[in-house]
N, CA, C and O atoms as a Maestro MAE file, in Angstrom:
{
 s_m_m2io_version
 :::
 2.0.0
}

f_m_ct {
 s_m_title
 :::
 protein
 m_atom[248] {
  # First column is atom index #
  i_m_mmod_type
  r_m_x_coord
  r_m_y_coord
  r_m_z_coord
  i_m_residue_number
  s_m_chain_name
  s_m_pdb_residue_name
  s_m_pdb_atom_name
  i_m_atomic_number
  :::
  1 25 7.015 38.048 -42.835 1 A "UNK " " N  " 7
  2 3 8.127 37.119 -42.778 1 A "UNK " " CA " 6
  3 2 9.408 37.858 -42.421 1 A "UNK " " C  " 6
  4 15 9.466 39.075 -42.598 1 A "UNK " " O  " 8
  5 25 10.553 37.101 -41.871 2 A "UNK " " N  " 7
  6 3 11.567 37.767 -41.252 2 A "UNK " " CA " 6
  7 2 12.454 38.345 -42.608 2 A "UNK " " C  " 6
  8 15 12.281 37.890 -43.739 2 A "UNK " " O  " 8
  9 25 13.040 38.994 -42.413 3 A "UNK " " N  " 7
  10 3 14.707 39.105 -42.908 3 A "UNK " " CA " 6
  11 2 15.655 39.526 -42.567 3 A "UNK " " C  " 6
  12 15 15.809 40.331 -41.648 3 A "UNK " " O  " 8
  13 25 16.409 39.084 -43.205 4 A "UNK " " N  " 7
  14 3 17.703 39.197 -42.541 4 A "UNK " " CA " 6
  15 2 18.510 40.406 -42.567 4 A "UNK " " C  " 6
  16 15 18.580 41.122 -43.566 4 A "UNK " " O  " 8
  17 25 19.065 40.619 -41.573 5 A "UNK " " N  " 7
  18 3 19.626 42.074 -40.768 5 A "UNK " " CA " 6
  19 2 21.163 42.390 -41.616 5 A "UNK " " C  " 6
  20 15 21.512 43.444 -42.147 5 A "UNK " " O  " 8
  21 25 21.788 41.299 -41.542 6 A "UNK " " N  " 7
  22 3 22.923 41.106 -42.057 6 A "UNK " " CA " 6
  23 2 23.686 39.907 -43.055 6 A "UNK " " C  " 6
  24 15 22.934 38.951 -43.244 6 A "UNK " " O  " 8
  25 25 24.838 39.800 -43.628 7 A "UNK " " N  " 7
  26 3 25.217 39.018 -44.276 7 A "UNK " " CA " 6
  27 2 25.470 37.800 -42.905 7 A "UNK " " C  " 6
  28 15 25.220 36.607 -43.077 7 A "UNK " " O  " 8
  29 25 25.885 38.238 -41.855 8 A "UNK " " N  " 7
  30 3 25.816 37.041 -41.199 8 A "UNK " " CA " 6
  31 2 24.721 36.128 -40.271 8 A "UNK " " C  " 6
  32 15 24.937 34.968 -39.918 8 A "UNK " " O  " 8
  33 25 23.472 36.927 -39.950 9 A "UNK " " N  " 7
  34 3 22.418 36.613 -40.200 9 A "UNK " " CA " 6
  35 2 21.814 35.652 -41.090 9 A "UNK " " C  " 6
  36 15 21.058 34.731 -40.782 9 A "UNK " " O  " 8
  37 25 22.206 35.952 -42.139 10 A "UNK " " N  " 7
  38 3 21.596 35.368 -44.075 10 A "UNK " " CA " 6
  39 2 22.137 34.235 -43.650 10 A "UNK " " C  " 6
  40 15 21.324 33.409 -43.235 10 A "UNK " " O  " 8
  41 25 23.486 33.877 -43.618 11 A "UNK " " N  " 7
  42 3 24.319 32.922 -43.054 11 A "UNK " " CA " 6
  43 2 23.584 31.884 -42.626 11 A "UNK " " C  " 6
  44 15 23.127 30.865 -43.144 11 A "UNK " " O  " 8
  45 25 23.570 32.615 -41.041 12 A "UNK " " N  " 7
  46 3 23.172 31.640 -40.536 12 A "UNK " " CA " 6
  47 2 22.109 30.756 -40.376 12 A "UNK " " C  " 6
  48 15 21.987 29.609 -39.947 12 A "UNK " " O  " 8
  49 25 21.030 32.001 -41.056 13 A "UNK " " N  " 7
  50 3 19.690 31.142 -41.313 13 A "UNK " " CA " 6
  51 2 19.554 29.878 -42.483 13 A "UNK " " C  " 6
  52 15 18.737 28.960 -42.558 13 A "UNK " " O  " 8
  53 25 20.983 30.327 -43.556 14 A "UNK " " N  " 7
  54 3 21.187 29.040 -44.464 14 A "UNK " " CA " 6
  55 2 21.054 27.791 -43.724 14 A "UNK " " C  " 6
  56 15 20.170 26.934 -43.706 14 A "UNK " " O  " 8
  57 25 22.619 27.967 -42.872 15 A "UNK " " N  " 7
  58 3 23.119 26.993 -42.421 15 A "UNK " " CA " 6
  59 2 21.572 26.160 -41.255 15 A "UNK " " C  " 6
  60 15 21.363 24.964 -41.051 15 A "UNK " " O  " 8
  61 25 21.056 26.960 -40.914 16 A "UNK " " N  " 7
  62 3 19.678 26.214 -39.660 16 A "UNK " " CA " 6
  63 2 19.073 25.833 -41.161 16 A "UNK " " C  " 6
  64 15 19.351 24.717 -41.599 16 A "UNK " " O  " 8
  65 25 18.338 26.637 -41.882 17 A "UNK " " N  " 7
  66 3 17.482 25.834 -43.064 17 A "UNK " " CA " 6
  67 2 18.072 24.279 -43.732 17 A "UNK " " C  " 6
  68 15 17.358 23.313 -44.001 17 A "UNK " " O  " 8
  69 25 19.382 24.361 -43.878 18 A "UNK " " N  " 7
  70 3 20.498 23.311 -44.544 18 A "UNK " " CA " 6
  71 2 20.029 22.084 -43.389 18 A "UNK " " C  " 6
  72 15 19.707 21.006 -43.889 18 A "UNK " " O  " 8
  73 25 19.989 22.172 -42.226 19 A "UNK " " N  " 7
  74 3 19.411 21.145 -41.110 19 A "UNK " " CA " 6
  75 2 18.575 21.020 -41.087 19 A "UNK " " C  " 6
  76 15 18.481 19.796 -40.992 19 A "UNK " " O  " 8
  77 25 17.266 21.565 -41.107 20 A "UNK " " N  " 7
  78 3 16.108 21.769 -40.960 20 A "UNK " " CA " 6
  79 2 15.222 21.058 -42.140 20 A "UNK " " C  " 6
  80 15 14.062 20.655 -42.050 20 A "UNK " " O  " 8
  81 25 16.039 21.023 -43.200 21 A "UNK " " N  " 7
  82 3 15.640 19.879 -44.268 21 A "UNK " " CA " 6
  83 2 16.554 18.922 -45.009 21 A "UNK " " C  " 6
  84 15 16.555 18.601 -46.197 21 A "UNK " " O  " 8
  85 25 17.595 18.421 -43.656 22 A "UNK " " N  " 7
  86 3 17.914 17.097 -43.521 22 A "UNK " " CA " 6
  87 2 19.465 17.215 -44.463 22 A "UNK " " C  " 6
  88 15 20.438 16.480 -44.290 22 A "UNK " " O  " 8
  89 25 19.372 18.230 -45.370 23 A "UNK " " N  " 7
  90 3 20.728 18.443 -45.893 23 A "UNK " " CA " 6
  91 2 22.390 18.283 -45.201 23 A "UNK " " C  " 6
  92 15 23.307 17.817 -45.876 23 A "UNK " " O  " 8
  93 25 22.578 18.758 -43.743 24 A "UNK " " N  " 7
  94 3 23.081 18.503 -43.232 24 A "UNK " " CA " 6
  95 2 23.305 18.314 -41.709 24 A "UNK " " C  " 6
  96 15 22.428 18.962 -41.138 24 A "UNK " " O  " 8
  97 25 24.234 17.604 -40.678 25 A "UNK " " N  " 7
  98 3 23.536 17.541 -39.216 25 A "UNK " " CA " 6
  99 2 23.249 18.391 -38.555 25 A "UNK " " C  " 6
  100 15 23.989 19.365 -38.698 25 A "UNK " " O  " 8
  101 25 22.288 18.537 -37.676 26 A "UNK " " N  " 7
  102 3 22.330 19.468 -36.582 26 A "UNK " " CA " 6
  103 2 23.007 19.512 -35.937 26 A "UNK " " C  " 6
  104 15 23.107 20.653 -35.485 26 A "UNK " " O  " 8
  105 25 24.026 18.469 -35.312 27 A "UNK " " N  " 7
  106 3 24.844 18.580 -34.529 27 A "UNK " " CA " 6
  107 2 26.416 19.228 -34.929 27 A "UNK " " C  " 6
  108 15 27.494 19.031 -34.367 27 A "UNK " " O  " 8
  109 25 26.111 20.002 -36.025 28 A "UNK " " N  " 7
  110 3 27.229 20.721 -36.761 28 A "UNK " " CA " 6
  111 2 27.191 22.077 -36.720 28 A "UNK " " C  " 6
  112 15 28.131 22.787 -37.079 28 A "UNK " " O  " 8
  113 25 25.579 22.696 -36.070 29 A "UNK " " N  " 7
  114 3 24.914 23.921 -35.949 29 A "UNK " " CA " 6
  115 2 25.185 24.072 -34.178 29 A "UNK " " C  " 6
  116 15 25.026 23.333 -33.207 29 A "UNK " " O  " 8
  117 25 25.727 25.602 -34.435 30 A "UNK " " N  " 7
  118 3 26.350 26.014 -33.527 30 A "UNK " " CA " 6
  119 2 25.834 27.628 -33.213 30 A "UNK " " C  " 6
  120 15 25.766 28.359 -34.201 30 A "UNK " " O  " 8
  121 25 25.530 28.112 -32.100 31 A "UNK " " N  " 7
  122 3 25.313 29.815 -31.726 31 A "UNK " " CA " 6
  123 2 23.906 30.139 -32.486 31 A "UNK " " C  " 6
  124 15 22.897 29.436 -32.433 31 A "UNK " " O  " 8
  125 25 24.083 31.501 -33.288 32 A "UNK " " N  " 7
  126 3 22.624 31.619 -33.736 32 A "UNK " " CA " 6
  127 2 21.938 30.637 -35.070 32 A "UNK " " C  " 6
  128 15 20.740 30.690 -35.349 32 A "UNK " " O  " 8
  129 25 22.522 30.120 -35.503 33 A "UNK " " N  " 7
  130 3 22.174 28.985 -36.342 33 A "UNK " " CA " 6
  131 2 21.455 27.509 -35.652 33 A "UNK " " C  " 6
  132 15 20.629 26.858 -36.293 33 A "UNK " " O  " 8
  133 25 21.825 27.191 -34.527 34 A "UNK " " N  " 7
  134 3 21.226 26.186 -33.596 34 A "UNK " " CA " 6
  135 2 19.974 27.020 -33.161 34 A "UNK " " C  " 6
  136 15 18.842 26.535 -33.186 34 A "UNK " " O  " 8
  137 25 20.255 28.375 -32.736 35 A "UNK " " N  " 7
  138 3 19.204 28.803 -32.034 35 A "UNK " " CA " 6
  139 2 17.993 29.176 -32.932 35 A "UNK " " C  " 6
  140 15 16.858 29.161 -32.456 35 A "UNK " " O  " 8
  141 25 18.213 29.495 -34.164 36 A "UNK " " N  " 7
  142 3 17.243 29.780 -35.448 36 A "UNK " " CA " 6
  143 2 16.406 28.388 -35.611 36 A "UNK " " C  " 6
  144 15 15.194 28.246 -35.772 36 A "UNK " " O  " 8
  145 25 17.821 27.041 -35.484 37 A "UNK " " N  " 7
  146 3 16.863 25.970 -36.162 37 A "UNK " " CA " 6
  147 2 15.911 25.829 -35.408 37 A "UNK " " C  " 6
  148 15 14.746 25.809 -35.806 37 A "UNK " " O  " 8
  149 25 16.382 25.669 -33.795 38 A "UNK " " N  " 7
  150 3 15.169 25.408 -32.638 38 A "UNK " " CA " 6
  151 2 14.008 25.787 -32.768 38 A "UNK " " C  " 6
  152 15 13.028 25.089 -32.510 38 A "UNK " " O  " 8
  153 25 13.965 27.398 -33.348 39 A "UNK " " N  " 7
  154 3 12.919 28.412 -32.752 39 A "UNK " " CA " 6
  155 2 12.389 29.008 -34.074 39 A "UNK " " C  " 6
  156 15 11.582 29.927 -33.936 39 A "UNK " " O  " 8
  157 25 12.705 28.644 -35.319 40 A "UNK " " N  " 7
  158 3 12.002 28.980 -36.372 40 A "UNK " " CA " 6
  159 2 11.708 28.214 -37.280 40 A "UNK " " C  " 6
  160 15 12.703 27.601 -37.669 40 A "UNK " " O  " 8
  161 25 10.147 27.775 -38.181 41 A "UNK " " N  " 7
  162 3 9.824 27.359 -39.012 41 A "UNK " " CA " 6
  163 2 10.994 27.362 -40.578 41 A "UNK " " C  " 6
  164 15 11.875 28.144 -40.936 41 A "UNK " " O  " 8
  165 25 10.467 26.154 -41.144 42 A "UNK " " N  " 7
  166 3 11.415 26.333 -42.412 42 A "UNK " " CA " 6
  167 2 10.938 27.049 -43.474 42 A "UNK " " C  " 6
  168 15 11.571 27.157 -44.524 42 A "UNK " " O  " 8
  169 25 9.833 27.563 -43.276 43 A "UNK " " N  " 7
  170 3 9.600 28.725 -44.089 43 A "UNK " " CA " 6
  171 2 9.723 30.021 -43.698 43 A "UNK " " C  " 6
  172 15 9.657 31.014 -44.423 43 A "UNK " " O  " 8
  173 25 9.978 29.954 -42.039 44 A "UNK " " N  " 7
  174 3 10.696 31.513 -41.943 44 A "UNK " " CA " 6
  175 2 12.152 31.722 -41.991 44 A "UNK " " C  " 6
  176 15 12.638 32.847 -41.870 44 A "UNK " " O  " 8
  177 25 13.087 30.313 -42.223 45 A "UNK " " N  " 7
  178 3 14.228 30.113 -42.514 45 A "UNK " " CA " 6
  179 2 14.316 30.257 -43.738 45 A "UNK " " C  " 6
  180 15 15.426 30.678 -44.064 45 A "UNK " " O  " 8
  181 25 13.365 30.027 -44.885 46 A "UNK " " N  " 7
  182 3 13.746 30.025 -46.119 46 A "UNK " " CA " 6
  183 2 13.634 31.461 -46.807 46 A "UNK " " C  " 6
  184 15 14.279 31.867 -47.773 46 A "UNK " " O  " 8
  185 25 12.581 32.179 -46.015 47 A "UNK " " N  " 7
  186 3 12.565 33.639 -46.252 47 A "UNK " " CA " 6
  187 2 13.951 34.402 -46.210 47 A "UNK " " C  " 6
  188 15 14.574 35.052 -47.051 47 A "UNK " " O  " 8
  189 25 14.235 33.976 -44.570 48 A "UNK " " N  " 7
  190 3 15.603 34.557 -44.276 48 A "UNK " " CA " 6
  191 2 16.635 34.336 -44.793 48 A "UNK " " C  " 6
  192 15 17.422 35.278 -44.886 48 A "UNK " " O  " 8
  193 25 17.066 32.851 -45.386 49 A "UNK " " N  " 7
  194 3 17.956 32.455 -45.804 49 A "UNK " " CA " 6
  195 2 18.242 33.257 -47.373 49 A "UNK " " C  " 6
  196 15 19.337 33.577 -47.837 49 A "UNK " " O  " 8
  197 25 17.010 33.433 -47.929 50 A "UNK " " N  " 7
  198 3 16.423 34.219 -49.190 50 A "UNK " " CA " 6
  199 2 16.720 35.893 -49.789 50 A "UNK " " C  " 6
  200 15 16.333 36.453 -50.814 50 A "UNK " " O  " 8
  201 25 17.454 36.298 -48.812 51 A "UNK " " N  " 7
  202 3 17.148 37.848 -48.238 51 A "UNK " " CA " 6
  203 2 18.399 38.339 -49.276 51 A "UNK " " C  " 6
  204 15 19.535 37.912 -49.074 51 A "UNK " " O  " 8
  205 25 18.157 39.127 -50.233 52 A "UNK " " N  " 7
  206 3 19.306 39.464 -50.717 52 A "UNK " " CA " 6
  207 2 20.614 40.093 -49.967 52 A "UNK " " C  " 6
  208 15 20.421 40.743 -48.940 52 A "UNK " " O  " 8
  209 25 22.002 39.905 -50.483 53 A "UNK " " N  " 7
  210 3 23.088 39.893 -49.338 53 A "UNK " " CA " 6
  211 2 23.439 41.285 -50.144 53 A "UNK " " C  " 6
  212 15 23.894 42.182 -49.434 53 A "UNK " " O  " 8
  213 25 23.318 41.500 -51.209 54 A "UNK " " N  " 7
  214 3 23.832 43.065 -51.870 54 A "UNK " " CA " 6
  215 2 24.344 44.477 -50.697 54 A "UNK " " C  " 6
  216 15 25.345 45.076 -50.304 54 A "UNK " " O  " 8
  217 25 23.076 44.440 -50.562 55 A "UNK " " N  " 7
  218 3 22.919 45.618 -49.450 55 A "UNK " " CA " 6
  219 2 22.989 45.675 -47.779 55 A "UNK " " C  " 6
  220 15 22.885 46.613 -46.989 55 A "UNK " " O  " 8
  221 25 23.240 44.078 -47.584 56 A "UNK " " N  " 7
  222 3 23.313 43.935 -45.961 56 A "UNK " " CA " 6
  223 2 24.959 44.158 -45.723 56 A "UNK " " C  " 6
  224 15 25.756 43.883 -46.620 56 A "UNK " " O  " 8
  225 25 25.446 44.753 -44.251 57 A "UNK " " N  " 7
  226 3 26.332 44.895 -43.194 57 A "UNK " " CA " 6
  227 2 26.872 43.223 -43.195 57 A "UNK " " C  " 6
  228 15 26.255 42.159 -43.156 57 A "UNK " " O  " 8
  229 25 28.064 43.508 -43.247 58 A "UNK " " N  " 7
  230 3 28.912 41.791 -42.474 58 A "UNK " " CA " 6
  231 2 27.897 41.765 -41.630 58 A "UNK " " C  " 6
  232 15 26.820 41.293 -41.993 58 A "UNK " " O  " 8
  233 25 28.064 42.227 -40.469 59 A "UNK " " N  " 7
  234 3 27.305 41.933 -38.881 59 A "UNK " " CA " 6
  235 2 26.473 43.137 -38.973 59 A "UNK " " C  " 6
  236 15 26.345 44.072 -39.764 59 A "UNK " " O  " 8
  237 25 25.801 42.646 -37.532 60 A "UNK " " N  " 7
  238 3 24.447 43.568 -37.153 60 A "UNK " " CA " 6
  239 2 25.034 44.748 -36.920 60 A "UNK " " C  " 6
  240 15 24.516 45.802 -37.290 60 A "UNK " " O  " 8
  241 25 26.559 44.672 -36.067 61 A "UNK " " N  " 7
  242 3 27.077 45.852 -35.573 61 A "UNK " " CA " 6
  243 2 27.740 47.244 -36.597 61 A "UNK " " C  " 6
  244 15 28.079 48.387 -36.290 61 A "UNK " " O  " 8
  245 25 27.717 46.484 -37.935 62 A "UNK " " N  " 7
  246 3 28.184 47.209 -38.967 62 A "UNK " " CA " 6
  247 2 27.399 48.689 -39.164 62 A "UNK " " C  " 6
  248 15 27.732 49.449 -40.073 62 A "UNK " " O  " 8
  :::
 }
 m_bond[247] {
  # First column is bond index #
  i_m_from
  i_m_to
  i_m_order
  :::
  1 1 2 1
  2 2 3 1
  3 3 4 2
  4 3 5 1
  5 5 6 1
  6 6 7 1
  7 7 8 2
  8 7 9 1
  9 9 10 1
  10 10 11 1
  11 11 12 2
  12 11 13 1
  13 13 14 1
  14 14 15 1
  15 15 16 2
  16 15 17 1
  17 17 18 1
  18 18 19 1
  19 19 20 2
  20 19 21 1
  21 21 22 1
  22 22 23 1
  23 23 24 2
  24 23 25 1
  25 25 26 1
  26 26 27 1
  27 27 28 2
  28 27 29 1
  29 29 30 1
  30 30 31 1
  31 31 32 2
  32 31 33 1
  33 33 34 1
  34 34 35 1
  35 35 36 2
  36 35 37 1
  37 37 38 1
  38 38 39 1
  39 39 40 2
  40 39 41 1
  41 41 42 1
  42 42 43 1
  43 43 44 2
  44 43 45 1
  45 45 46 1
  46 46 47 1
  47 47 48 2
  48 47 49 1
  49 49 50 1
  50 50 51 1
  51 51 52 2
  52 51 53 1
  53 53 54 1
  54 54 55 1
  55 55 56 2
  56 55 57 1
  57 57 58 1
  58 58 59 1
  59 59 60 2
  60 59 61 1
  61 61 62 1
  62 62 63 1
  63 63 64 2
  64 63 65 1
  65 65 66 1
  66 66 67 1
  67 67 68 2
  68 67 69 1
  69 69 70 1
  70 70 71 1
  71 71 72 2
  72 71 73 1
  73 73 74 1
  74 74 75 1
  75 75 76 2
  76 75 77 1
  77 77 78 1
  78 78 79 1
  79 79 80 2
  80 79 81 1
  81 81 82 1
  82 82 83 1
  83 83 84 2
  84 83 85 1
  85 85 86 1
  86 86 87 1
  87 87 88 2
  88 87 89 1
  89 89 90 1
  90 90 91 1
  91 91 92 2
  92 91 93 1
  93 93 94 1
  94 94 95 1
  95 95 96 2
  96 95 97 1
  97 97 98 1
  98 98 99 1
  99 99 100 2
  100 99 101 1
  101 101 102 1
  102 102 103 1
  103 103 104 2
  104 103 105 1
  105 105 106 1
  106 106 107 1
  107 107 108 2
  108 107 109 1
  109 109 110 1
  110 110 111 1
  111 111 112 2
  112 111 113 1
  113 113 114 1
  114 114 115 1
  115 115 116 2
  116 115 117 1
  117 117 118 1
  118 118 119 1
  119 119 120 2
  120 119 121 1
  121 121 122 1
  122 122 123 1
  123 123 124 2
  124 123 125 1
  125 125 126 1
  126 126 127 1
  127 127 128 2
  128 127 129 1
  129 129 130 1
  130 130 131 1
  131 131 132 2
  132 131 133 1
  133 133 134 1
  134 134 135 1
  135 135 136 2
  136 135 137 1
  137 137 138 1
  138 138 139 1
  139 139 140 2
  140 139 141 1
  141 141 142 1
  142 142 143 1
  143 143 144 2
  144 143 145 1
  145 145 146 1
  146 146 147 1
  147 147 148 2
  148 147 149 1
  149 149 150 1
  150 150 151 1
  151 151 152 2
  152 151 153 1
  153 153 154 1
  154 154 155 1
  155 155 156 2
  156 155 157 1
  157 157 158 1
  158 158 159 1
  159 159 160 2
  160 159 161 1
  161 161 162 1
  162 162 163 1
  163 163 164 2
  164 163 165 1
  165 165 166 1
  166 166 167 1
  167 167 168 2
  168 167 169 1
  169 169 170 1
  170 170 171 1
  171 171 172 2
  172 171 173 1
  173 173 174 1
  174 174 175 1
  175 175 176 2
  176 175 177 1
  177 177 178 1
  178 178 179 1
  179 179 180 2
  180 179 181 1
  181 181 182 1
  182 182 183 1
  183 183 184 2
  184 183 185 1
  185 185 186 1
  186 186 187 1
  187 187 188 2
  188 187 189 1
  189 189 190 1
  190 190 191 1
  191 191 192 2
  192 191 193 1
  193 193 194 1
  194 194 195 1
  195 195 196 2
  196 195 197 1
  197 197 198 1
  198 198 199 1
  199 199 200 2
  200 199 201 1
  201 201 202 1
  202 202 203 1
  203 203 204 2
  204 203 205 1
  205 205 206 1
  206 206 207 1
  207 207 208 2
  208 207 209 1
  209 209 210 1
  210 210 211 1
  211 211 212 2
  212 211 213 1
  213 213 214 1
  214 214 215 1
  215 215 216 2
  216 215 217 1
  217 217 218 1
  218 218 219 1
  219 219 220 2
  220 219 221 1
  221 221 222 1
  222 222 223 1
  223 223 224 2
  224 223 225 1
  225 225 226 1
  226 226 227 1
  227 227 228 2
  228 227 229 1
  229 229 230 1
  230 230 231 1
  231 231 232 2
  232 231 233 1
  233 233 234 1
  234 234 235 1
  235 235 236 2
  236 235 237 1
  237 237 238 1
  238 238 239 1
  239 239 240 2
  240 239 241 1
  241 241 242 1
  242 242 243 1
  243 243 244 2
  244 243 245 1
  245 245 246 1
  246 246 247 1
  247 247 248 2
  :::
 }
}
């Protein structure tokens, strides 16, 4: 299962999971969060979304 790279990663896989089970619109999901909901299951969103943030970088580039 995936995880997440970064705190904004974690993010964004919330925000696609948060759509992905109706919590809130898709049409509010924007960049890699649209592109997560498209292209990943909600159980590889929930993994990711799951990923402790302790030890992750803001961004990937960190």
């Amino acid at each position: 299962m995936p995880k997440a790279n970064s705190k904004d990663q974690q993010m964004a896989a919330s925000a696609a999971l948060s759509a992905k089970r109706g919590e809130t619109k898709v049409s509010g999901l924007q960049g890699a969060s649209k592109d997560m909901y498209d292209s990943m299951s909600e159980e590889e969103l929930d993994e990711m979304a799951s990923t402790d943030r302790s030890d992750l970088p803001e961004s990937k580039d960190d």
